[in-house]
C-alpha positions as CSV (number, residue, x, y, z in Angstrom):
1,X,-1.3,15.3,-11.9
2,X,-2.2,14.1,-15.9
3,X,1.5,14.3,-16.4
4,X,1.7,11.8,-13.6
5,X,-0.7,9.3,-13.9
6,X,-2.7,10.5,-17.5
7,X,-6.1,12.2,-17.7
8,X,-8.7,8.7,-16.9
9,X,-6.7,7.5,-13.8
10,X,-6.8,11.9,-12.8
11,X,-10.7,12.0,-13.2
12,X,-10.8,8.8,-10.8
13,X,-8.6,10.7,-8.3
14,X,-10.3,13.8,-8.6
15,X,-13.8,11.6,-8.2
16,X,-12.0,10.1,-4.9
17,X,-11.0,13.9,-3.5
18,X,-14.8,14.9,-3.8
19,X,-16.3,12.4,-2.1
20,X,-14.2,13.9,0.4
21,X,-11.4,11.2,0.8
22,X,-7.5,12.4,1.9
23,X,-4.3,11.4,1.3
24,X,-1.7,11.5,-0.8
25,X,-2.1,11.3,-4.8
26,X,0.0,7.3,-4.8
27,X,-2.7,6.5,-2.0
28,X,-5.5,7.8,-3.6
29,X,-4.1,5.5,-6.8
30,X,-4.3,2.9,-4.7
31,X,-8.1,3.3,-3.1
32,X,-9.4,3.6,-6.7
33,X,-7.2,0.4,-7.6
34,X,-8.9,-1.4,-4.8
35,X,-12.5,-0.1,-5.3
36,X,-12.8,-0.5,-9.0
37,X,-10.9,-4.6,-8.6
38,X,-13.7,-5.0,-6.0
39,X,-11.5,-6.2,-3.2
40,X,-12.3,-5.7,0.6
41,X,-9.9,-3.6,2.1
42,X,-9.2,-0.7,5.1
43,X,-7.4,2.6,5.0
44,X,-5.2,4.0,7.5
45,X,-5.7,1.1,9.9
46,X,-3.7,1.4,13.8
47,X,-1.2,-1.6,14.1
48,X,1.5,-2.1,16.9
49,X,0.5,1.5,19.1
50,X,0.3,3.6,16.0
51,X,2.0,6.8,15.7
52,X,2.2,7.1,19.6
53,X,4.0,4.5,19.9
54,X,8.2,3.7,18.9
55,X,7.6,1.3,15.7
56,X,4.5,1.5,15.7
57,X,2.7,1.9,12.5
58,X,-0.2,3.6,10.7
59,X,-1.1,0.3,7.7
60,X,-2.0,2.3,4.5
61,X,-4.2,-0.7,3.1
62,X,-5.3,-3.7,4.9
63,X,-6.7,-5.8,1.5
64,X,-8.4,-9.1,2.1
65,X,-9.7,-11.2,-1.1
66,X,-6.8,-11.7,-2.4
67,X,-5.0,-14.6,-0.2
68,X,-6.5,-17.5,0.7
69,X,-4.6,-18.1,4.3
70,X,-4.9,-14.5,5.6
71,X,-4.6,-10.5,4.8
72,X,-2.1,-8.2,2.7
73,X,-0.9,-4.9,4.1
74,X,-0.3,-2.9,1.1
75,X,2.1,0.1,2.2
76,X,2.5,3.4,-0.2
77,X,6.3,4.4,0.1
78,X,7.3,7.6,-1.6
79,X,11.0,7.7,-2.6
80,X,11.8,10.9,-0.4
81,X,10.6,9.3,3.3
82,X,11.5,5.6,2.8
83,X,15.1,5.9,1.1
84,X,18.6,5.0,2.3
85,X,19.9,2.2,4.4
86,X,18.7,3.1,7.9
87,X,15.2,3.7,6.8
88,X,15.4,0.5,4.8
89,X,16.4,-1.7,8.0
90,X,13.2,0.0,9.9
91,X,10.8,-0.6,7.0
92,X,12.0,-4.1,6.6
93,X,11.8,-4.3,10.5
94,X,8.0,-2.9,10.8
95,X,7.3,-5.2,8.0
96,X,8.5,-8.3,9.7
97,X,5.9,-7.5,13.0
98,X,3.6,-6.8,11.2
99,X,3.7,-10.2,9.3
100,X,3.3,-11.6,12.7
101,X,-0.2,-9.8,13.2
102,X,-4.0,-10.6,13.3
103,X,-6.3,-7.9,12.2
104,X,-10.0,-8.5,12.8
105,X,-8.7,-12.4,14.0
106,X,-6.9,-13.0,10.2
107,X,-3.3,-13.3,10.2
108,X,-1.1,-11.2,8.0
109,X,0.7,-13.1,5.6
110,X,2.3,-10.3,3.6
111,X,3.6,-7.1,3.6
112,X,3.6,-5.3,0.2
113,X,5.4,-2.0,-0.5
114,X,4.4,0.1,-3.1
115,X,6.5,2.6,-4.6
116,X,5.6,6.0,-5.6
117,X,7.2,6.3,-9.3
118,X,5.9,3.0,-9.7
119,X,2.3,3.6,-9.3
120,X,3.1,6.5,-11.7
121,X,4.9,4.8,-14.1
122,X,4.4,1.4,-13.8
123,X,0.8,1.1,-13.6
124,X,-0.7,-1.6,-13.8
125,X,2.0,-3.8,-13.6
126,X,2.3,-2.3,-10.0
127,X,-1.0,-3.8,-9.0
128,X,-0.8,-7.1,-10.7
129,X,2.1,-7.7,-7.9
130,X,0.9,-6.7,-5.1
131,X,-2.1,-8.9,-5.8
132,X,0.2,-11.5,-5.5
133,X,1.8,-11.1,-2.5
134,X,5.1,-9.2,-3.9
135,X,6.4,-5.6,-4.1
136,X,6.9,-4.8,-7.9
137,X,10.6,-4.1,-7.7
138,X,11.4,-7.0,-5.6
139,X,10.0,-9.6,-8.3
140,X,12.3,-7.3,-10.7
141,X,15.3,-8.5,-9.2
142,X,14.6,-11.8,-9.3
C-alpha cells in the first residue's frame, strides 16, 4: 500500500480501516479526501433499484458542497472492471440516468469517474477535478 499511495496518505487509510470502514483501498482514498476537505458527502448510496435491479447502480460518493445547482456522484472505477468498449457504453449509460436524478430532493448535475491509477498516481490533481465537476482524464484530453 506505501508503494501505492506513500506512507501519510497509508496511515490515513489504515486510520479509516480501524474505525471499521470497508471498501476498496481507491475508495478509502477517496473517504479520507472527502473528510479531511470537509465536504458533505454519502457512501454506497442505492440509485435506480440497486444491485437488484438491471442498470441499477450502487453511487460510491454522493458529495454535496461543491456545486452550487445540485450534487456530484463521484464513482471509483478500477481499470480491471470498467475497461473496454461495452463496459464503457454501460458506464456512460448509468451515468447519463443518473444525471437525471434527485437524491434527498437535489438534482444531480454531474457524474464524476475516478480512476484507480489515478488516485494512485495522480493525487491530488485527481481531486482538484472532480471538485470541479470533471473526471481527471477527460479534462486531459481536452
Amino acid at each position: 500500500m506505501i508503494r501505492l499511495i506513500g506512507e501519510e496518505r497509508a496511515r490515513r487509510v489504515m486510520a479509516l480501516r480501524q474505525r471499521g470502514l470497508a471498501g476498496t483501498l481507491p475508495e478509502l482514498c477517496t473517504w479520507d479526501w472527502l473528510e479531511r476537505r470537509e465536504l458533505p458527502f454519502e457512501s454506497q448510496t442505492v440509485a435506480l433499484g440497486g444491485r437488484r435491479e438491471r442498470g441499477g447502480a450502487v453511487l460510491d460518493f454522493v458529495v454535496g458542497g461543491l456545486a452550487a445547482d445540485g450534487l456530484y456522484v463521484w464513482r471509483v472505477q478500477g481499470e480491471y472492471w470498467h475497461a473496454g468498449p461495452e463496459v464503457e457504453r454501460k458506464d456512460q449509460a448509468q451515468a447519463e440516468r443518473i444525471k437525471g436524478m434527485r437524491i434527498g430532493g437535489i438534482p444531480v448535475v454531474g457524474v464524476v469517474d475516478l480512476w484507480e491509477t489515478d488516485i494512485y498516481h495522480r493525487y491530488p490533481a485527481v481531486y482538484w477535478w472532480a471538485e470541479r465537476g470533471e473526471s481527471l482524464r477527460e479534462a486531459r484530453i481536452r
